[in-house]
PALO-206435 format. One record per residue (C-alpha): residue number from 0; x, y, z. Coordinates in steps of 0.1 Angstrom, whole numbers, plus 2048, in hexadecimal, padded with zeros to 3 digits. Last residue first. Layout:
# residues N
{site NUM,{X,Y,Z}}
...
//
This chain:
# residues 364
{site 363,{D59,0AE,B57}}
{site 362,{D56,08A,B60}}
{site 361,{D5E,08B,B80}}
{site 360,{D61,06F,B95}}
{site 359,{D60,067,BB7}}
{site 358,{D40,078,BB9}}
{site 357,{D25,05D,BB9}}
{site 356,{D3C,04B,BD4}}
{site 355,{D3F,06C,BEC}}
{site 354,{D15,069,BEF}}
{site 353,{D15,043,BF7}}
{site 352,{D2C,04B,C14}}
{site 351,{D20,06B,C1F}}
{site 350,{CFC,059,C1F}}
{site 349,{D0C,037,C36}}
{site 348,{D1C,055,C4D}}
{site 347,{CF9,063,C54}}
{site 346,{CE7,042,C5C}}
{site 345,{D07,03A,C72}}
{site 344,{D01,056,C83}}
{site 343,{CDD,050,C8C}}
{site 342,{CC6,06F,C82}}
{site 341,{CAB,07D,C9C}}
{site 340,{CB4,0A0,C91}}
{site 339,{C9C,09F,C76}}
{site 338,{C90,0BD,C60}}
{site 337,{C77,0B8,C48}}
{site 336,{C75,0BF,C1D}}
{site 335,{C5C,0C5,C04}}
{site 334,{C5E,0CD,BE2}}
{site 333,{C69,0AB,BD4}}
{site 332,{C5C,093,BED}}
{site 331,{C69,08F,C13}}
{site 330,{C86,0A0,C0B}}
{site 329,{CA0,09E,C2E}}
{site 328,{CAD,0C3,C40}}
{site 327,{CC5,0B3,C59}}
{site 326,{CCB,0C4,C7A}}
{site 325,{CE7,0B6,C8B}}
{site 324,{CE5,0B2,CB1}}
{site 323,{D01,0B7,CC7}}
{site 322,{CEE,0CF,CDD}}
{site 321,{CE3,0E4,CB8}}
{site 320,{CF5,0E0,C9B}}
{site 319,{CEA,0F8,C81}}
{site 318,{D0E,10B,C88}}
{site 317,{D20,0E8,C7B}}
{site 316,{D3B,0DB,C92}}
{site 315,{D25,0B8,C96}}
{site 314,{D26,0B6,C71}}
{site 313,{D4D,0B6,C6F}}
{site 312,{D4D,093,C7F}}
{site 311,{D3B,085,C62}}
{site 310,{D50,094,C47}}
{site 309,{D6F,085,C54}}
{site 308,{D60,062,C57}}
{site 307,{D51,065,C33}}
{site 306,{D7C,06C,C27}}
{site 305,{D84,081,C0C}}
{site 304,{D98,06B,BF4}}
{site 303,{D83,073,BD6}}
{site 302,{D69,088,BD8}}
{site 301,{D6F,096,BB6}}
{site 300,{D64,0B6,BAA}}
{site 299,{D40,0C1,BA0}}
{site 298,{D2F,0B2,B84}}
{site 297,{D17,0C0,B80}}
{site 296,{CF5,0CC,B73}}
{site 295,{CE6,0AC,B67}}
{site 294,{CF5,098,B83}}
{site 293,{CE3,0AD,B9B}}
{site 292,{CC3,0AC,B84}}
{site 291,{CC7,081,B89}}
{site 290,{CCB,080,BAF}}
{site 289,{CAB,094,BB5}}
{site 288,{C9B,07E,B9D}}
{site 287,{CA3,05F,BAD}}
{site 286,{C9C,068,BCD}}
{site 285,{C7B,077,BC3}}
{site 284,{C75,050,BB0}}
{site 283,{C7E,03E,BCF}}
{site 282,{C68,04F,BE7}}
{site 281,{C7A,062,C02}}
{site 280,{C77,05E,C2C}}
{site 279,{C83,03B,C28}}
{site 278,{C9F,041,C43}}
{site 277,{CB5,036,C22}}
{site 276,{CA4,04F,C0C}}
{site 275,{CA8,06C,C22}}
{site 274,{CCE,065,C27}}
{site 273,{CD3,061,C00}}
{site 272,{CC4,07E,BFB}}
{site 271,{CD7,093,C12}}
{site 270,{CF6,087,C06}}
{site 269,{CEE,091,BE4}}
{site 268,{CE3,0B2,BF2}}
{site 267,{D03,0B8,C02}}
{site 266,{D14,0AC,BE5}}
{site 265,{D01,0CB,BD3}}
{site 264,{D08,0E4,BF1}}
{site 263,{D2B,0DD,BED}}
{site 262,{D2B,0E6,BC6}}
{site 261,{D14,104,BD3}}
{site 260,{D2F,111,BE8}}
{site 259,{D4F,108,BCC}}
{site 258,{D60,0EE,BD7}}
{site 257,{D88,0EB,BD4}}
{site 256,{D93,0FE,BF1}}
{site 255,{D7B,104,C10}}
{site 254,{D97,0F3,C23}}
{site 253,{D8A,0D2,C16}}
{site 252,{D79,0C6,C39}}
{site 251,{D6B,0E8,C3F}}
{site 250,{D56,0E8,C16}}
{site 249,{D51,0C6,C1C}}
{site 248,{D42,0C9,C3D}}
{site 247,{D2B,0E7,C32}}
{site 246,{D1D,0D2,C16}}
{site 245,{D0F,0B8,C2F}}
{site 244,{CFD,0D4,C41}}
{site 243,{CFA,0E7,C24}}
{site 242,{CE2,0CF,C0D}}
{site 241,{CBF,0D9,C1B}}
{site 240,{CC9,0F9,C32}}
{site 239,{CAE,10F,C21}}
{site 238,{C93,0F4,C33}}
{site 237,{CA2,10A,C56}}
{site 236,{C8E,127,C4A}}
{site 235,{C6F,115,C54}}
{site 234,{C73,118,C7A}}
{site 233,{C8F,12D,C8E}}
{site 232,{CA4,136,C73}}
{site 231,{CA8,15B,C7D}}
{site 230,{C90,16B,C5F}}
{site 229,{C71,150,C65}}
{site 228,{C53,15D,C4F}}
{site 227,{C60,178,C39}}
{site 226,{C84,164,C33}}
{site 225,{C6E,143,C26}}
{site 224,{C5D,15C,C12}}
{site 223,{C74,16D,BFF}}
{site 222,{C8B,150,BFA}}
{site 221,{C6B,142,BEB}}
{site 220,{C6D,15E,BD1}}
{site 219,{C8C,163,BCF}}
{site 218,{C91,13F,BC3}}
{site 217,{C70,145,BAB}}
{site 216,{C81,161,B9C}}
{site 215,{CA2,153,B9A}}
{site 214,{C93,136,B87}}
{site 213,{C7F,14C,B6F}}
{site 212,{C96,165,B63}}
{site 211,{CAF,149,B5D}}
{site 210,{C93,133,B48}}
{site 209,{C87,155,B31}}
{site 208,{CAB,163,B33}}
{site 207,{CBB,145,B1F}}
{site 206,{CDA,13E,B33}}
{site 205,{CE7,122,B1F}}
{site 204,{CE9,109,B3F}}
{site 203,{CC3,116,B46}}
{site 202,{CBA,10E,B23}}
{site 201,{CCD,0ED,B21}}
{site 200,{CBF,0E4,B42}}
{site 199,{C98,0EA,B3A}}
{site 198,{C86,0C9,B46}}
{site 197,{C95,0C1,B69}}
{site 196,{C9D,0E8,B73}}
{site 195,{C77,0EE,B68}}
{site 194,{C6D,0D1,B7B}}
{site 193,{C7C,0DE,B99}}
{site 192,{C6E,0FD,B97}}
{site 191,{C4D,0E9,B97}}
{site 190,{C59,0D3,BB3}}
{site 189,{C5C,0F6,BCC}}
{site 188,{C62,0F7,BF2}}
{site 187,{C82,0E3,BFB}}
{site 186,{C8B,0D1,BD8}}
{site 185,{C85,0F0,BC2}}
{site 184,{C99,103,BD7}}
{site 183,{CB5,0EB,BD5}}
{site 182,{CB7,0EB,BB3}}
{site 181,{CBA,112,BB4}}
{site 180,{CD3,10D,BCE}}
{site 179,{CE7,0F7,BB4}}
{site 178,{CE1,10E,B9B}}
{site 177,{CFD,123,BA7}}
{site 176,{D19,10B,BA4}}
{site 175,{D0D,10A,B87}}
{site 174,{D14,12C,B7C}}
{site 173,{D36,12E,B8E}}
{site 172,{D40,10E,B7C}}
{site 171,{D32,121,B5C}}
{site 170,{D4A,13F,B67}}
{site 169,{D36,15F,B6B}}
{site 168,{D35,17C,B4C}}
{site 167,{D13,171,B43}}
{site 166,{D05,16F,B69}}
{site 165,{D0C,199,B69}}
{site 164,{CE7,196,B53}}
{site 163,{CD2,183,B70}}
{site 162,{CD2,1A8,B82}}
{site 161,{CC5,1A4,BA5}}
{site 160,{CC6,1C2,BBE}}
{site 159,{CBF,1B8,BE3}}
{site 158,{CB4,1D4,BF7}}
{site 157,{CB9,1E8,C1A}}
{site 156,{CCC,1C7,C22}}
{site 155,{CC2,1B1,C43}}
{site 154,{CDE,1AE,C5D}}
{site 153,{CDF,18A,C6C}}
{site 152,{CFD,186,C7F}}
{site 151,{D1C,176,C77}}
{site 150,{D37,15A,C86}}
{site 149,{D38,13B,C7E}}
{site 148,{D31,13D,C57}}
{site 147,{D41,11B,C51}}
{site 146,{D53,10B,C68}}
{site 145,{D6D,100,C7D}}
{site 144,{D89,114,C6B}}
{site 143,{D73,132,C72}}
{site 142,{D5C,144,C53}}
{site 141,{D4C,162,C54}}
{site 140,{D27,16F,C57}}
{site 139,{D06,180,C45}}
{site 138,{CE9,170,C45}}
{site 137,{CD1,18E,C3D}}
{site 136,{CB5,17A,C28}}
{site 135,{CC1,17C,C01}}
{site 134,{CE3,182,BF8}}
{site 133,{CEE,162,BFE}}
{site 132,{CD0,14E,BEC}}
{site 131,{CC3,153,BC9}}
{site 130,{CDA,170,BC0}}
{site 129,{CF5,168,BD4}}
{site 128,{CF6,144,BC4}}
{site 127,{CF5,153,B9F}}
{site 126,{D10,16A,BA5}}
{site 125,{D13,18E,BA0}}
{site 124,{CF7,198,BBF}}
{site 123,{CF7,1BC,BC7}}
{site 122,{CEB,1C0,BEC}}
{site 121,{CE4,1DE,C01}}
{site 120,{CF4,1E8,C1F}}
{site 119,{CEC,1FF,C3C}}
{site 118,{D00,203,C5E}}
{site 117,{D04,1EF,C7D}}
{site 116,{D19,1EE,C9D}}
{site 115,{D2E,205,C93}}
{site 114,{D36,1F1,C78}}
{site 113,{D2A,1CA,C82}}
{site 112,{D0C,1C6,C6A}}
{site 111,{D1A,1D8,C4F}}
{site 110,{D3C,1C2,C51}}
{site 109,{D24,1A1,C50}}
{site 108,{D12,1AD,C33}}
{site 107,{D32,1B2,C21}}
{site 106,{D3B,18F,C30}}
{site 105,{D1E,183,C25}}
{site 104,{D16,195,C00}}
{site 103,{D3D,18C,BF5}}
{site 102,{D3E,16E,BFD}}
{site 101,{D1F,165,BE9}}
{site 100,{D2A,175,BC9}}
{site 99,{D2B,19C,BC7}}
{site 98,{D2A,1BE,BCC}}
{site 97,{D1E,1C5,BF7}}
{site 96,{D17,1EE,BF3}}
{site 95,{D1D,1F9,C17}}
{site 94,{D0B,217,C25}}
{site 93,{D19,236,C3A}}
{site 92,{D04,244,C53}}
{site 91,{D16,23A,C70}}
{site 90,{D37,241,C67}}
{site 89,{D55,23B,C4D}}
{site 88,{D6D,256,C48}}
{site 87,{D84,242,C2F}}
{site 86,{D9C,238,C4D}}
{site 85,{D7C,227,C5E}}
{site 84,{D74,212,C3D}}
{site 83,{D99,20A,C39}}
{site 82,{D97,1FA,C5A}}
{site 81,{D76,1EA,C55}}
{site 80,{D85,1D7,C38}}
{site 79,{DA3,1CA,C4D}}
{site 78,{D88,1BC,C68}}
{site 77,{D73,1AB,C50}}
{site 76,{D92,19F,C41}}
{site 75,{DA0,18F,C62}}
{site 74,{D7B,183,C68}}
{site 73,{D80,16C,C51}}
{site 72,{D6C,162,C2C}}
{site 71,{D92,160,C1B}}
{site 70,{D8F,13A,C19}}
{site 69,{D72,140,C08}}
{site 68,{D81,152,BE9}}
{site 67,{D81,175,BE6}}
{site 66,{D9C,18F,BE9}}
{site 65,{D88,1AB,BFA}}
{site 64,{D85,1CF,BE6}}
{site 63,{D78,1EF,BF5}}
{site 62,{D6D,209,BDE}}
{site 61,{D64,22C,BED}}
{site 60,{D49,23C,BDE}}
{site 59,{D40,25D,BD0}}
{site 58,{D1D,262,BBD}}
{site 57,{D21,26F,B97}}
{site 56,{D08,257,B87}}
{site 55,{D06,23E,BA2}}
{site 54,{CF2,224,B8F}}
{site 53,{D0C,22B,B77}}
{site 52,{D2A,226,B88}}
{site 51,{D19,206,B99}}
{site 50,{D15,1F6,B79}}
{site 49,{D39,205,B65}}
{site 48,{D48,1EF,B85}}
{site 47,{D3D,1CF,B75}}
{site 46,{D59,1BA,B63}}
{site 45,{D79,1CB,B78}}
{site 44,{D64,1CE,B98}}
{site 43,{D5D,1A6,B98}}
{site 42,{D7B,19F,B91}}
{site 41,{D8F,1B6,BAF}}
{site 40,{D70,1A8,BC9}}
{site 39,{D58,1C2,BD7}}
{site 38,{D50,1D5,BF2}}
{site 37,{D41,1F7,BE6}}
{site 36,{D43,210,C02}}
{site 35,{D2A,233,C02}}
{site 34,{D2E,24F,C17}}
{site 33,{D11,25A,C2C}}
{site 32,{CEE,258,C21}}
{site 31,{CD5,275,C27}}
{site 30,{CB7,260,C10}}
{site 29,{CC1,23B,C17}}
{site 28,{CC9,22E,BF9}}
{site 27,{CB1,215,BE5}}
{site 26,{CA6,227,BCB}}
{site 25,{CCC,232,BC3}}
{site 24,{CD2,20A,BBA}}
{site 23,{CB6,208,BA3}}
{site 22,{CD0,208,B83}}
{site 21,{CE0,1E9,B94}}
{site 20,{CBE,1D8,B8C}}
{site 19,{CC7,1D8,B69}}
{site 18,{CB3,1B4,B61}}
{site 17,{C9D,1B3,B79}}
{site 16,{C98,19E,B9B}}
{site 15,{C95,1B8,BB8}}
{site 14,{C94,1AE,BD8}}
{site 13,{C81,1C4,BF0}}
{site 12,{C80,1CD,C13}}
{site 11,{C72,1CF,C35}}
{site 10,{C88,1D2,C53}}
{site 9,{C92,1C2,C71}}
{site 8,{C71,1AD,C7E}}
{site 7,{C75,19E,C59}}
{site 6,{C64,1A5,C35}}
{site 5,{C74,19D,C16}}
{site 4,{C5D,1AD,BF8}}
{site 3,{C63,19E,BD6}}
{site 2,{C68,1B4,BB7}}
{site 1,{C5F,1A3,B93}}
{site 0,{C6E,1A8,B73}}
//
């Protein structure tokens, strides 16, 4: 399976997309490493911990468990786990193993970052959405009742190991949920990814390793290389944003309780489609299909009685706005995509709209 090289100002390093990467964990640590911290989740830990013991082979570490959950991405449990890291005997030269989904990988990565003002980590994805995108890039942050991920840093890991076997043991909501950013990728930088997601679903729903060891490797892949060529979101790293902006607002208005992160990201997408179309910025056939592969891979949960007005003022709150602008990221075709801050409001509230009617129901 392929390795991909992540290059930044920070650091240089390499995401590795094989089936037992966790074996390659000892590669990756720094030669006169301190003590070792696995942050983890309780359920993740009870179906994978036999992984890291054996990458380890005899290696002591301290396992440090958050609860989970989004609502739990606060800086109040960034702050409790750096207290038991400190009573453990924690210092400058000790490294942080992130273990898990998405929430786990940023505010793991977030903790590393802000330890003594900065120690090591290194990433094992165990969901499909860390595996194509969270753990990949150095975003790392937590959550504020504002907003999601308003506060963080970007830290870049020491590596990103990628093991598409743990995805056997995940949820199929959880899966899904995942394939939205794969979807996504293909939208933003990628139509023949696309295509595959279009033409092979029951495959990729079945997890048959020849179409899931492909997709994650081409996500990585042009994860890779958006990250290598604008690491702080200043320029072309911002097309990753396509379907967060409006998913963000969601997740905030609904407590972060009830959508899954990629389910979000997948109205978001909706949302953004329907905006794009409307300013006449997408052809009626990309629309079309764009709107038809998210049906194929959902549904996600209702909409119902969440209010388009609602949504709309939480996009001002988002941390891509910039002096009150929103930053949408809009497909152009399938594979492309621009940014547009120039939106009008009501243009923006009319795609919510349309978007929260395709998902009233769920058919699930």
């Amino acid at each position: 399976m392929p390795q991909f090289e992540v290059s930044t100002p920070q650091r240089t390093y390499a995401a590795v997309v094989e089936r037992g990467a966790v074996n390659r964990l000892p590669d990756f640590l720094p030669a006169k490493h301190g003590k070792l911290f696995v942050v983890t989740t309780q359920d993740v830990w009870e179906l994978h911990a036999e992984r890291i013991r054996k990458a380890l082979d005899g290696t002591s570490f301290d396992v440090l468990f958050f609860t989970g959950g989004e609502q739990n991405k606060r800086m109040a449990h960034v702050e409790q786990l750096a207290e038991e890291m400190a009573e453990k005997g924690a210092d400058r030269s000790s490294v942080i193993i992130a273990f898990g989904g998405g929430i786990v990988t940023d505010l793991a990565g977030f903790l590393a970052a802000i330890f003594m003002r900065g120690i090591p980590v290194i990433q094992i994805a165990t969901t499909l959405l860390a595996q194509v995108d969270a753990a990949v890039g150095g975003k790392t942050g937590s959550n504020l009742v504002a907003g999601k991920n308003l506060v963080g840093v970007f830290h870049q890991p020491l590596a990103v190991l990628i093991d598409p076997a743990v995805l056997t043991t995940l949820p199929e909501r959880e899966y899904r949920a995942g394939l939205y950013e794969i979807i996504k990728t293909g939208i933003i930088a990628s139509e023949p990814l696309f295509r595959v997601l279009a033409d092979q679903r029951d495959a990729v729903l079945a997890q048959h390793h020849h179409a899931v060891d492909h997709i994650i490797a081409e996500s990585v892949r042009i994860k890779a290389e958006v990250v290598s060529s604008d690491e702080r979101e200043s320029g072309r790293r911002k097309i990753l944003n396509f379907g967060h902006t409006f998913g963000h607002s969601l997740e905030a208005e609904t407590h972060y309780k009830g959508f899954l992160h990629g389910e979000a990201v997948s109205w978001g997408m909706r949302a953004a489609t329907h905006l794009a179309h409307d300013l006449g910025l997408l052809p009626d056939s990309d629309a079309e299909s764009i709107l038809f592969v998210l049906d194929r891979y959902g549904p996600i949960p209702s909409t119902r009685n969440i209010c388009g007005n609602a949504l709309q003022s939480r996009l001002v709150k988002d941390k891509k706005t910039i002096q009150s602008k929103v930053h949408f990221v809009l497909p152009t075709r399938i594979g492309d995509v621009i940014v547009k801050s120039d939106v009008p409001p009501e243009a923006a509230l009319k795609a919510i709209r349309k978007a929260l009617a395709d998902t009233q129901e769920v058919t699930q």
